[in-house]
C-alpha positions as a printed NumPy array, in Angstrom:
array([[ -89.12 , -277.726,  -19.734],
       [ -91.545, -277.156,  -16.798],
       [ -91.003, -273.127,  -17.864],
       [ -91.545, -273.182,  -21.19 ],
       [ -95.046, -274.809,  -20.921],
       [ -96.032, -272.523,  -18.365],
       [ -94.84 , -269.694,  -20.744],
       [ -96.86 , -271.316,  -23.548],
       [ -99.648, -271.655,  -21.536],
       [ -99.648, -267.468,  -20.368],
       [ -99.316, -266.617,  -24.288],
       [-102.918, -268.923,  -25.151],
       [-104.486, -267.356,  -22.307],
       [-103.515, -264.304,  -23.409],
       [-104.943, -264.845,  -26.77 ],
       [-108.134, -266.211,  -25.521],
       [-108.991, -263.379,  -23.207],
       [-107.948, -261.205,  -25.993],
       [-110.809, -262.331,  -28.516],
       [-113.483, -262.149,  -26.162],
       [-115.674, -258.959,  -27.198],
       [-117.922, -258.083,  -24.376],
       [-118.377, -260.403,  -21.057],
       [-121.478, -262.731,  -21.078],
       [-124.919, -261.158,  -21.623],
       [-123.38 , -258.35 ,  -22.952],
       [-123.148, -257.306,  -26.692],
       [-121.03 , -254.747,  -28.622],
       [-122.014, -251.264,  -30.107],
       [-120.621, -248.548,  -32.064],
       [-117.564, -249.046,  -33.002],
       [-116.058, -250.154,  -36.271],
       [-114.992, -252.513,  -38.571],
       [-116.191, -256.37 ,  -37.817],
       [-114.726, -256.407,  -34.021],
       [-116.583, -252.886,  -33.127],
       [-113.358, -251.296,  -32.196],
       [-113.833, -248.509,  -30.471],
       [-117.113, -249.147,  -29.398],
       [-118.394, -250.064,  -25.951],
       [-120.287, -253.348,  -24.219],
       [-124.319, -252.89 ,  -22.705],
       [-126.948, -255.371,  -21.866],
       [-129.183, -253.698,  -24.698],
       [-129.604, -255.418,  -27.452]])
């Protein structure tokens, strides 16, 4: 049991650090489509 949570667990933070864009203070550019793929991250707005 204990493994399975833990493997649970790995998979959401997985998927959480997945839909993070750009680190704090940071926003996207370039790119394309709605989640700027491709693009890049800068502190200009």
């Amino acid at each position: 049991m204990k493994i399975k949570k833990m493997i649970i667990g790995f998979g959401l933070l997985l998927v959480a650090a997945s839909a993070m864009a750009c680190p704090k203070g940071e926003h996207p550019h370039g790119g394309t489509g709605s989640h700027h793929k491709g693009g890049y991250c800068s502190y200009e707005r």
